[in-house]
Backbone as ProteinMPNN parsed JSONL, in Angstrom:
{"seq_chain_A": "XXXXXXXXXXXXXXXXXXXXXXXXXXXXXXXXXXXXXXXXXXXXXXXXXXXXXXXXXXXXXXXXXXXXXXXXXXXXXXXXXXXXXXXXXXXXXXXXXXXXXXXXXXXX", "coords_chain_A": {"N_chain_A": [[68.07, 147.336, 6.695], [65.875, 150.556, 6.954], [67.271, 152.787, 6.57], [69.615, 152.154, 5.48], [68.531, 151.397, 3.103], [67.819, 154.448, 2.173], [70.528, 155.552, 1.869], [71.963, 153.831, -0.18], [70.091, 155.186, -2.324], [70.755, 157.342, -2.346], [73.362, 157.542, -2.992], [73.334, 156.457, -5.614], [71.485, 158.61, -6.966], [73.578, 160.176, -6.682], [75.45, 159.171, -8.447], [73.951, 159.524, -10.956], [73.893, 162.047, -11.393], [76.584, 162.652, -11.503], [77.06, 161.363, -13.903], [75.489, 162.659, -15.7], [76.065, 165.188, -15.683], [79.113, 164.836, -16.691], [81.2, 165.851, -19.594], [82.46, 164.605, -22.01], [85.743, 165.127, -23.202], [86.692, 166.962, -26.456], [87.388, 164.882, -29.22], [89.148, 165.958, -31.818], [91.898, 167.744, -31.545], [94.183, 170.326, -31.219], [96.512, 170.397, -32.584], [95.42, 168.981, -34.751], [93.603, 170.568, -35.945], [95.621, 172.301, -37.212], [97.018, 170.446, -38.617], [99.472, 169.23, -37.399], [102.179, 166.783, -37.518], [103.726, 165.849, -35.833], [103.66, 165.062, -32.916], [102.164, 163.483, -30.441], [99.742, 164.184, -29.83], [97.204, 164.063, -31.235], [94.624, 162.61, -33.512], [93.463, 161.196, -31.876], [91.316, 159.414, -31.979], [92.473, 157.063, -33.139], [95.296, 154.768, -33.886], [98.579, 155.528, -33.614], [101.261, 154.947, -35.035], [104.883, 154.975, -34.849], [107.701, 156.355, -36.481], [110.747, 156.365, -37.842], [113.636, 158.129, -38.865], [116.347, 157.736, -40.459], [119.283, 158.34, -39.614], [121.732, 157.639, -40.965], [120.829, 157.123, -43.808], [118.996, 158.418, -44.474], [116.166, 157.024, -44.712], [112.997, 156.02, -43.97], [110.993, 154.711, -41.418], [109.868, 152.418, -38.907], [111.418, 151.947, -35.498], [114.306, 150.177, -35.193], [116.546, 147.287, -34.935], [119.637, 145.611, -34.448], [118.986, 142.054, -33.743], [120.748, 140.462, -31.629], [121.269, 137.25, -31.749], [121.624, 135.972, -29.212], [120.05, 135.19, -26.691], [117.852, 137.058, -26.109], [114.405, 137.957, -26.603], [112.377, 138.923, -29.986], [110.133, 140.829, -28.861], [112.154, 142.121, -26.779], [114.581, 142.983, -28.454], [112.755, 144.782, -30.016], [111.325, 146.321, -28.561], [114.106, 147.634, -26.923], [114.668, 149.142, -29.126], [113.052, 150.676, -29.432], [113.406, 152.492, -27.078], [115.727, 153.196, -27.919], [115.828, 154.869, -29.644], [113.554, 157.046, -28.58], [114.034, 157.183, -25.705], [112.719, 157.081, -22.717], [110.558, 159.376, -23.048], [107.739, 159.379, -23.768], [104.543, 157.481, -23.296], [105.008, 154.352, -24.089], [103.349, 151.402, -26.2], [103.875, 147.576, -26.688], [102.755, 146.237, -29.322], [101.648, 142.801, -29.045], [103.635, 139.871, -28.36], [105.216, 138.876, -30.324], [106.978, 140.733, -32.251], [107.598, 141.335, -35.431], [110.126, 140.494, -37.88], [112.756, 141.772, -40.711], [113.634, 141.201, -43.378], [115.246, 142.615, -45.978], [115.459, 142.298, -49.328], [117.323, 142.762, -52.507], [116.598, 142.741, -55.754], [117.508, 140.411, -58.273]], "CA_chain_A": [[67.356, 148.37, 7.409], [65.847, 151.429, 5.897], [68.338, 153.434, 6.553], [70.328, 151.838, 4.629], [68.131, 152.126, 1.099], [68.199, 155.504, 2.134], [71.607, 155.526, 1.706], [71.759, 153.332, -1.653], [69.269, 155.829, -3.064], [71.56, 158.693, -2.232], [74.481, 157.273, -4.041], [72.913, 156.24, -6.684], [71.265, 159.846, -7.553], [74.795, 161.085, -7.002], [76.071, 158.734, -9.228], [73.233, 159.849, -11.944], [74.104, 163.551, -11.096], [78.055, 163.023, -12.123], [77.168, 160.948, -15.647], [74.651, 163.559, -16.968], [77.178, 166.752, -15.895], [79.659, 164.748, -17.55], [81.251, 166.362, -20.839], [83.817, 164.274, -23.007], [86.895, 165.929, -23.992], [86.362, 166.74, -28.03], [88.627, 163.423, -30.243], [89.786, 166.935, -32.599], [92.957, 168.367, -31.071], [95.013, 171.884, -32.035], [97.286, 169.449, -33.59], [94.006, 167.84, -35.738], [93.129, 171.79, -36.565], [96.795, 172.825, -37.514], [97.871, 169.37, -39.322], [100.806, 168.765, -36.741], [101.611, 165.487, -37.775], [104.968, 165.814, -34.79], [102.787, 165.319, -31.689], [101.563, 162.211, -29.923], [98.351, 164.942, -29.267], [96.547, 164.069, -32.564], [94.21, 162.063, -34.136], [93.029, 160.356, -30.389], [90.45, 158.046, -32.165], [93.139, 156.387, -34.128], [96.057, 154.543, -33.265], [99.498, 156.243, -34.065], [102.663, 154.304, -35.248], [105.801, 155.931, -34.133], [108.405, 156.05, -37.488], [111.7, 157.575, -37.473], [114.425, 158.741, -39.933], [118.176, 156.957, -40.202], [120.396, 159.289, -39.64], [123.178, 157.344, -42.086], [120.165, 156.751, -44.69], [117.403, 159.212, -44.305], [115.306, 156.23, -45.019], [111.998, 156.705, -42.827], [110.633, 153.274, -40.936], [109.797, 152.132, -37.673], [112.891, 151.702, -34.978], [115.359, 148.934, -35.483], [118.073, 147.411, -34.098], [120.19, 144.109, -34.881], [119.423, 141.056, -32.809], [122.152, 139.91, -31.104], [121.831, 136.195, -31.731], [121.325, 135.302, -27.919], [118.582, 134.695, -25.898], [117.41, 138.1, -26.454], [113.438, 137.592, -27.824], [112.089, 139.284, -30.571], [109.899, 141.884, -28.271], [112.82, 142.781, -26.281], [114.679, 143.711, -29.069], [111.866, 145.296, -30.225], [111.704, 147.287, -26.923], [115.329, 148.089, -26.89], [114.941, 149.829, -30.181], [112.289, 152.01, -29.192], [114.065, 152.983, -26.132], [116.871, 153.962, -27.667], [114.748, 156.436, -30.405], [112.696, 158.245, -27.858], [113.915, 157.17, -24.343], [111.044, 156.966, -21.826], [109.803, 160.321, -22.77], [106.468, 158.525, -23.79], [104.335, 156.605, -22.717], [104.219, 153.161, -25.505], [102.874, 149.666, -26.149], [104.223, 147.017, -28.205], [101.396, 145.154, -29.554], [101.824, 141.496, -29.11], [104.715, 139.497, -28.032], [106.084, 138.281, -31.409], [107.156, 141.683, -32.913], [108.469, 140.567, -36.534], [111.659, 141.223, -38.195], [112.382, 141.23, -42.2], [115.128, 140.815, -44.269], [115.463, 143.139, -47.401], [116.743, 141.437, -50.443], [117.766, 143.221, -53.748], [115.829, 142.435, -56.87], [118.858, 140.264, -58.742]], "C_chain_A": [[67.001, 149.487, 6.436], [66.442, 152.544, 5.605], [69.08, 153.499, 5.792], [69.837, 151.915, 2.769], [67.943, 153.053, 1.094], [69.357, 156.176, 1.044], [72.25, 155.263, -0.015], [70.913, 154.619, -2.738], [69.989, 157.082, -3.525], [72.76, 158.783, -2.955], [73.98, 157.381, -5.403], [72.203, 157.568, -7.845], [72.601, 160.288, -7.79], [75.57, 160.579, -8.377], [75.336, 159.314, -10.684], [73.58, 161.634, -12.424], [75.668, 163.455, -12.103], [78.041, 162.357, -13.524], [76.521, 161.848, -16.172], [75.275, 164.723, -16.759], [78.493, 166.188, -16.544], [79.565, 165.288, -19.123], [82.393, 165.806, -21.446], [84.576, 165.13, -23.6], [86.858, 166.301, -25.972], [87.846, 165.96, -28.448], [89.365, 164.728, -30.983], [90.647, 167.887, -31.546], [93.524, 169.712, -31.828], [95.826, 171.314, -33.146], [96.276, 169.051, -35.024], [94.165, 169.188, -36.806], [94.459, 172.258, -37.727], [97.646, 171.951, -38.552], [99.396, 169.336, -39.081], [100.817, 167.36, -36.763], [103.127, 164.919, -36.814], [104.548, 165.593, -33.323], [102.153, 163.95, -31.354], [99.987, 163.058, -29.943], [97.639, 165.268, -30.577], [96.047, 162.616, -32.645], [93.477, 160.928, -32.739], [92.071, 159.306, -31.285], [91.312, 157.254, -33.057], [94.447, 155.764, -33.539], [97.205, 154.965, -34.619], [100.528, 155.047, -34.282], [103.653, 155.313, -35.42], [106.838, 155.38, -35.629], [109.379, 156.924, -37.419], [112.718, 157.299, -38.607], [116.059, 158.772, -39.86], [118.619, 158.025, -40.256], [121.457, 159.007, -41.045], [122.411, 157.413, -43.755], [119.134, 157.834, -45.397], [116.518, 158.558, -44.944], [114.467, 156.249, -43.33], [111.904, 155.201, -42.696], [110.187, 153.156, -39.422], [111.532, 151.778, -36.949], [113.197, 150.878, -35.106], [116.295, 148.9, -34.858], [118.335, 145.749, -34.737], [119.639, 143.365, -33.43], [120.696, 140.279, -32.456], [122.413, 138.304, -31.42], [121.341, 134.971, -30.677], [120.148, 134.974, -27.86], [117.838, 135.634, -26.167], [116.004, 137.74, -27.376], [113.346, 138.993, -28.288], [111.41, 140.717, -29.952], [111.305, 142.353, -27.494], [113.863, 143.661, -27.079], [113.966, 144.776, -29.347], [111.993, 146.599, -29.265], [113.075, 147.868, -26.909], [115.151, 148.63, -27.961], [113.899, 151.13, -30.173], [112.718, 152.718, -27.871], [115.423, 153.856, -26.641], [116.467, 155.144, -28.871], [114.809, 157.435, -29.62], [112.611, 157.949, -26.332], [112.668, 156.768, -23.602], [110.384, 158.253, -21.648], [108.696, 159.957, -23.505], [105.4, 157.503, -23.863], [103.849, 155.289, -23.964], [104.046, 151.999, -24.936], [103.736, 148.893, -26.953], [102.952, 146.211, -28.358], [102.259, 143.971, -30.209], [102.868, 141.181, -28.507], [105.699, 138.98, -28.931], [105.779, 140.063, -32.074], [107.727, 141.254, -34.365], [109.575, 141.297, -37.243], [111.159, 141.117, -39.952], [113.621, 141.607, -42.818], [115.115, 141.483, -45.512], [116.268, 142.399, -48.18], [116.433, 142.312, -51.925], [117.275, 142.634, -54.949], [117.309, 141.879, -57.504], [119.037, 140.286, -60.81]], "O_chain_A": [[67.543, 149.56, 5.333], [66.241, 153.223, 4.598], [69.427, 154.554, 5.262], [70.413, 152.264, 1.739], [67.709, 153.368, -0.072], [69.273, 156.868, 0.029], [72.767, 156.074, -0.783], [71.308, 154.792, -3.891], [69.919, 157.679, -4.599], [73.187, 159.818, -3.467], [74.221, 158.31, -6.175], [72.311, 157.573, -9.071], [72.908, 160.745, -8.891], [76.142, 161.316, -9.18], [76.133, 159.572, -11.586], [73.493, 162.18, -13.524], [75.826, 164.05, -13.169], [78.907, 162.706, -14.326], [76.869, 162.055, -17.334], [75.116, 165.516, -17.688], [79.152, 167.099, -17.044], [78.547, 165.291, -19.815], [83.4, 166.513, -21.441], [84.15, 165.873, -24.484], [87.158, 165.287, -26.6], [88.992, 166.284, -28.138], [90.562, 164.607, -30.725], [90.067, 168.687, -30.811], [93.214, 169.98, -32.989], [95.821, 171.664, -34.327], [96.702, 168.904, -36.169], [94.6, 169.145, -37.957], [94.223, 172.507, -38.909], [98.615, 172.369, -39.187], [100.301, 169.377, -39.914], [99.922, 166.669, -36.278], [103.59, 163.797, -37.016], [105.325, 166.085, -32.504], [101.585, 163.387, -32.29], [99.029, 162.302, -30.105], [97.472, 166.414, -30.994], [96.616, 161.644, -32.148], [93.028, 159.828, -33.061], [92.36, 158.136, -31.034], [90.641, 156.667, -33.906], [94.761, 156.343, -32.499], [97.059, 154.881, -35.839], [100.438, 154.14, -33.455], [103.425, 156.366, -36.015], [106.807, 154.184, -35.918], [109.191, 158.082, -37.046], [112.61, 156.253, -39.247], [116.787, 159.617, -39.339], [118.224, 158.764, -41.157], [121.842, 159.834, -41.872], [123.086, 157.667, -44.753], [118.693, 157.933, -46.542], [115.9, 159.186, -45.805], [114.895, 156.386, -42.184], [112.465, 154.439, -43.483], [110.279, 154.226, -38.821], [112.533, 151.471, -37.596], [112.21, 150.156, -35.251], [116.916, 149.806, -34.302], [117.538, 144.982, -35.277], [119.772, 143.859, -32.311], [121.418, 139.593, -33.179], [123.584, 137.926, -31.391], [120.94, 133.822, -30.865], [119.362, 134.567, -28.716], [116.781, 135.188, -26.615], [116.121, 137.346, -28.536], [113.793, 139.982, -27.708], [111.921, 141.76, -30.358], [111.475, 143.495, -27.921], [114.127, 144.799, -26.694], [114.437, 145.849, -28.971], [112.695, 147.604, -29.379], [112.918, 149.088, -26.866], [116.338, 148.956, -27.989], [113.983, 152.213, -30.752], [112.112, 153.78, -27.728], [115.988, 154.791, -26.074], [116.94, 156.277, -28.79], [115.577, 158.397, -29.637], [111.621, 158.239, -25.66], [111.74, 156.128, -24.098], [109.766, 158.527, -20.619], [108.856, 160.744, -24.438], [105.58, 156.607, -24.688], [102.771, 155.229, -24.555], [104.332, 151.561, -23.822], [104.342, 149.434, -27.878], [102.321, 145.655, -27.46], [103.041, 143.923, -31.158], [103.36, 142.143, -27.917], [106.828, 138.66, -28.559], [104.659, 140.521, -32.303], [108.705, 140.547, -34.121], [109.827, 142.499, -37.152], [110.104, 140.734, -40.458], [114.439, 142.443, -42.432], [114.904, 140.646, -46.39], [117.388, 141.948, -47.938], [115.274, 142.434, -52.32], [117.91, 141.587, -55.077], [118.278, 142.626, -57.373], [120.144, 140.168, -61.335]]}, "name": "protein", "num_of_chains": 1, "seq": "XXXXXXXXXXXXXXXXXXXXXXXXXXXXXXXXXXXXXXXXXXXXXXXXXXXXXXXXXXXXXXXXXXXXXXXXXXXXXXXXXXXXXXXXXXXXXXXXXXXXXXXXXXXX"}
């Protein structure tokens, strides 16, 4: 009915109305300006890797933890080691499902 492409027509401006008053947030943060390099709120077009600092070592790295052995896979470790860093105060990914491990060995 024509009522109805009325209708269609009316959306459809509205919809044209809310993309061209759209304004993207600026990618450069206070953090970007200030070179806070402590802040998830930096560098948005880039992806961040989260690295943290042994307490027993003060060797810097990504989180770790021993595998137990068990059934326990590789991401869940994985997961359990970034949980116990930085809790669930933010929000992460792991990319992939095979996280990999590595074995340091001593030049002999």
């Amino acid at each position: 009915a024509k009522g109805d492409d009325d209708d269609d027509d009316d959306d459809d401006n509205k919809d044209k109305a809310h993309e061209e008053a759209f304004v993207p947030a600026p990618r450069e943060t206070e953090a970007d300006r200030t070179g806070d390099v402590r802040t998830i709120h930096r560098q948005l077009d880039q992806f961040l890797f989260l690295v943290v600092q042994l307490k027993d070592t003060g060797e810097w790295g990504f989180p770790r933890r021993v595998h137990s052995g068990g059934d326990e896979t590789m991401r869940n470790v994985a997961k359990a080691a970034m949980e116990e860093c930085i809790g669930n105060s933010l929000e992460t990914f792991l990319v992939g499902n095979a996280p990999l491990g590595h074995f340091p060995v001593c030049n002999a």
